[in-house]
Structure formats: structure tokens, C-alpha cells
C-alpha positions as CSV (number, residue, x, y, z in Angstrom):
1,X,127.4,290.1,126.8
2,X,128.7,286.9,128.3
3,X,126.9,285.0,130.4
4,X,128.7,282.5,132.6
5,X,127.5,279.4,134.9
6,X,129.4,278.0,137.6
7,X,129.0,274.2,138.6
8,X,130.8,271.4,140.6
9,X,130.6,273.1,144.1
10,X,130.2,271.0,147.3
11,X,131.0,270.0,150.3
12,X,134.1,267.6,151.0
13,X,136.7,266.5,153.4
14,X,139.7,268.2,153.8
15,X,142.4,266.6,150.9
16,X,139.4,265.9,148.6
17,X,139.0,267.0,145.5
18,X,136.7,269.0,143.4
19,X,136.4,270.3,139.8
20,X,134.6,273.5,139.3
21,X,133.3,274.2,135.9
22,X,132.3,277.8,134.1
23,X,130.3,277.6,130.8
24,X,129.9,280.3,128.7
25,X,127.2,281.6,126.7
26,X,129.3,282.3,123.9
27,X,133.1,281.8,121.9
28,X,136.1,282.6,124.7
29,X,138.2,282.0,122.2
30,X,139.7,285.9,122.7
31,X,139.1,285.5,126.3
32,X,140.5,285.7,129.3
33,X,139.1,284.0,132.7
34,X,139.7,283.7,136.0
35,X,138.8,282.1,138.8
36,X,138.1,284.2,142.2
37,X,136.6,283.4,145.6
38,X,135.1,285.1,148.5
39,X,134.6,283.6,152.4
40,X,132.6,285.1,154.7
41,X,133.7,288.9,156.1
42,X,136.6,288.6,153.3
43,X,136.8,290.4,150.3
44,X,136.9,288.4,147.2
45,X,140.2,286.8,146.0
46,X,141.6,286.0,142.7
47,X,142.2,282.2,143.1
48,X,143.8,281.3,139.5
49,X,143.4,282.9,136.1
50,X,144.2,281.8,132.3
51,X,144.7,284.2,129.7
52,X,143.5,283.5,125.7
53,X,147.1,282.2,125.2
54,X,146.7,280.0,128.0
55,X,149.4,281.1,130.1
56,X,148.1,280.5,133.8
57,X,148.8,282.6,137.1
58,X,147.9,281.5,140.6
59,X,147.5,282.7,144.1
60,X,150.5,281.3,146.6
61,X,148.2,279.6,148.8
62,X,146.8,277.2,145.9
63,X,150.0,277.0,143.7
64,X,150.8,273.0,143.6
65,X,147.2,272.5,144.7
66,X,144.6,273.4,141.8
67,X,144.6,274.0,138.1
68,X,143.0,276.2,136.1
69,X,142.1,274.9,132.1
70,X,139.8,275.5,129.1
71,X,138.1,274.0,126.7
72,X,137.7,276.7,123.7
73,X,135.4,274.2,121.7
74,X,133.0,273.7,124.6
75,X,133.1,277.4,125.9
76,X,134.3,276.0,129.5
77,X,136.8,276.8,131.7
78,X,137.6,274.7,134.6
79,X,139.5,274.8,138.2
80,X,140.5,271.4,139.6
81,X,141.2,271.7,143.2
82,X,143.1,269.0,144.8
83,X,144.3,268.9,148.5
84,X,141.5,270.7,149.5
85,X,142.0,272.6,153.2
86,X,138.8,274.2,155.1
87,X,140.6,277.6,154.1
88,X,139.4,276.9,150.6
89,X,136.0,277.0,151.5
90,X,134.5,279.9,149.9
91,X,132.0,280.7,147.2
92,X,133.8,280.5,144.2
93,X,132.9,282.9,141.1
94,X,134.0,282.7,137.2
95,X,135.0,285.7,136.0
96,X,136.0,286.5,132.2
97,X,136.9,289.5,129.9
98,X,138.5,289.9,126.1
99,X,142.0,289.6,125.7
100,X,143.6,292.4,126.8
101,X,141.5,293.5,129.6
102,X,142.5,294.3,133.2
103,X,141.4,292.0,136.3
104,X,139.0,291.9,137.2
105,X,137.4,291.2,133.7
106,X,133.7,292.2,132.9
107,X,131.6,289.1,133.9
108,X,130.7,287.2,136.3
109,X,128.8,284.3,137.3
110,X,126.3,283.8,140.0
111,X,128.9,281.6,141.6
112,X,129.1,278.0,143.5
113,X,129.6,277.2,146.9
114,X,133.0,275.4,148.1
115,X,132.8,273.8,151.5
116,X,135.8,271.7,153.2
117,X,135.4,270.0,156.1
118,X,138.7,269.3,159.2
């Protein structure tokens, strides 16, 4: 079982920037992972995801905006957010599953607050 742990939340004015990290407890080297968030009375949303290949998907609203990467030798994925807007704020959560597997994958982490101010 992975375990995953979300950092790098905050608060920041709109157009900042933030870089979330996820570290894993073990190899994602066969991994996918994925990046989702969820604001209050929403459901949560898949924000960006990268599969073991490392090809990379994104929602519209954050396309141009914020990358998704990883970092196989330090069991780390990451989502760099740039242009931030107060309809980013959410709690963001790092979700990841083997290779293969449908979204959402099977883990999640406790997940880290995102808060942009106007």
C-alpha cells in the first residue's frame, strides 16, 4: 500500500504561484498520479494527471496555467500552479494507482489546502 503526503499548500494572491508536492512511501516508477481538488459544496475534480510514461492530461480551466511533473528517483510528483485565480482555491489531494489503472487510482493523500486571494 502507498502512502502519499501532500505539501506546499497556502495562501497567496491571485497570479501567484505555488508548487504542490506528493511524496510517496514507495517506487512510482509503474505509477500513475494525479492531481485532484475539491472546494467547498463541490465535488472533487481531477486537476492534472501524469501517467508512468509521463504523458500529461489537464483540466481546461488550468491548461497553460499549471504543470504536473515527477521525480521517479525521489518518489515525488509535483503540480506547479502559476496564474493562480480565487477559483483555484480548493484542498488539493494526490492521488496515485499502477499503470494501467482507471481514475481515480487507489490512493490518496490527506491533502493540502490551496487558498487565493482577489
Amino acid at each position: 500500500q502507498l502512502q502519499l503526503v501532500e505539501s506546499g499548500g497556502g495562501l497567496v494572491q491571485a497570479g501567484g504561484s505555488l508548487r504542490l508536492s506528493c511524496a510517496a512511501s514507495g517506487s512510482i516508477f509503474s505509477t500513475n498520479m494525479a492531481w485532484y481538488r475539491q472546494a467547498p459544496g463541490n465535488g472533487r475534480e481531477l486537476v492534472a494527471l501524469i501517467t508512468s510514461e509521463g504523458t500529461t492530461n489537464y483540466v481546461r480551466s488550468v491548461q497553460g496555467r499549471f504543470t504536473i511533473s515527477r521525480d521517479n528517483a525521489k518518489n515525488t510528483a509535483y503540480l506547479q500552479m502559476n496564474s493562480l485565480k480565487p477559483e483555484d482555491t480548493a484542498v488539493y489531494y494526490c492521488n496515485a494507482g499502477p499503470r494501467g489503472s482507471s481514475f481515480p487510482l487507489a490512493y490518496w493523500g490527506q491533502g493540502t489546502q490551496v487558498t487565493v486571494s482577489s
